[in-house]
N, C-alpha and C positions, 0 to 999 in steps of 0.2 A: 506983402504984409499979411493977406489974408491967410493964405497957405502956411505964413509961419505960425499963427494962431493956432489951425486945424492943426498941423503936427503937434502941437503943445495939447490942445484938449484931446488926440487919439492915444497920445502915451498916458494922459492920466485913465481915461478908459480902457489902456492897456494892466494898466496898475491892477486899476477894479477888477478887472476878467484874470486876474494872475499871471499874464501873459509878458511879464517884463522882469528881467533879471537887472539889478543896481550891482558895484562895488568891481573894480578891478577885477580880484580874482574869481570870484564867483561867473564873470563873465567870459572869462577865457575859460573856465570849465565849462561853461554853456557852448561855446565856439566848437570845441572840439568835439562837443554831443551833436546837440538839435540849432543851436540858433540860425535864427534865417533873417537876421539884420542888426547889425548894433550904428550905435547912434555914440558917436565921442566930440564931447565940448569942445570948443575953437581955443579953450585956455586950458588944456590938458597940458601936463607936463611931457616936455619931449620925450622922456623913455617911456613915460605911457602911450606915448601916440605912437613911437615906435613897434612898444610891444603887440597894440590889438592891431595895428596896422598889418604886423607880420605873420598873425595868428589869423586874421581875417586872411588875407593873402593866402594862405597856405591849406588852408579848411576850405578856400573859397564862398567865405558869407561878403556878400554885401555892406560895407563899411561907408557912413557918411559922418562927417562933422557938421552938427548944425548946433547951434548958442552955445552957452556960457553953461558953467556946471552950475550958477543959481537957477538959470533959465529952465534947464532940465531939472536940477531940485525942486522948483516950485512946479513943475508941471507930474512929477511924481509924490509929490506931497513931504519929500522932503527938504531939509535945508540947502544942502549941495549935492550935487551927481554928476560925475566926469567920463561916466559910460556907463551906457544902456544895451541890452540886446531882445530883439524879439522874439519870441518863441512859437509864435504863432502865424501861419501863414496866410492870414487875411489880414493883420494888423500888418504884416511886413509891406505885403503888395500893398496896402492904401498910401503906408509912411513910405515908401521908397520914389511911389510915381508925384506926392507931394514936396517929396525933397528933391529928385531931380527937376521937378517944376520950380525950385525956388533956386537952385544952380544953375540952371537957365538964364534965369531973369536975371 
């Protein structure tokens, strides 16, 4: 529970530092430049999960599913977010070794 907390308040500190790309397409154009993690909600619709899955896969970023697109809205300050990606590679490594510590548990 702790863990899942910290990923919530480092994505809104990822908001603040500009380090975080919201919206479907926007994020698959980030995939194919610079991101170095995206983050997709557990209630993403299946051809969205298919599509960053495959984009992820093939660019080779980093792809985890952790909460709900309110979960991730409210932790970026807006209503709903169904995929998130990192841009920065300090926030990547903190949210990637916190998210495999919560796919662990």
């Amino acid at each position: 529970m702790k863990e899942q907390q910290q990923v919530l308040q480092l994505l809104g500190l990822a908001v603040g530092a500009r380090k975080l790309i919201t919206g479907e397409e926007l994020v698959v154009k980030e995939i194919r430049k610079n991101a170095k993690l995206v983050i997709i909600s557990s209630d993403a619709s299946e051809n969205t999960m298919k599509k960053i899955q495959d984009k992820c896969k093939f660019y080779n970023v980093e792809l985890h599913v952790f909460g709900t697109r309110y979960d991730l809205g409210h932790a970026t300050g807006k209503e709903t977010r169904v995929v998130l990606a990192i841009t920065d590679d300090g926030f990547a490594k903190k949210l990637s070794g916190l998210l495999n510590e919560i796919n662990r548990g």
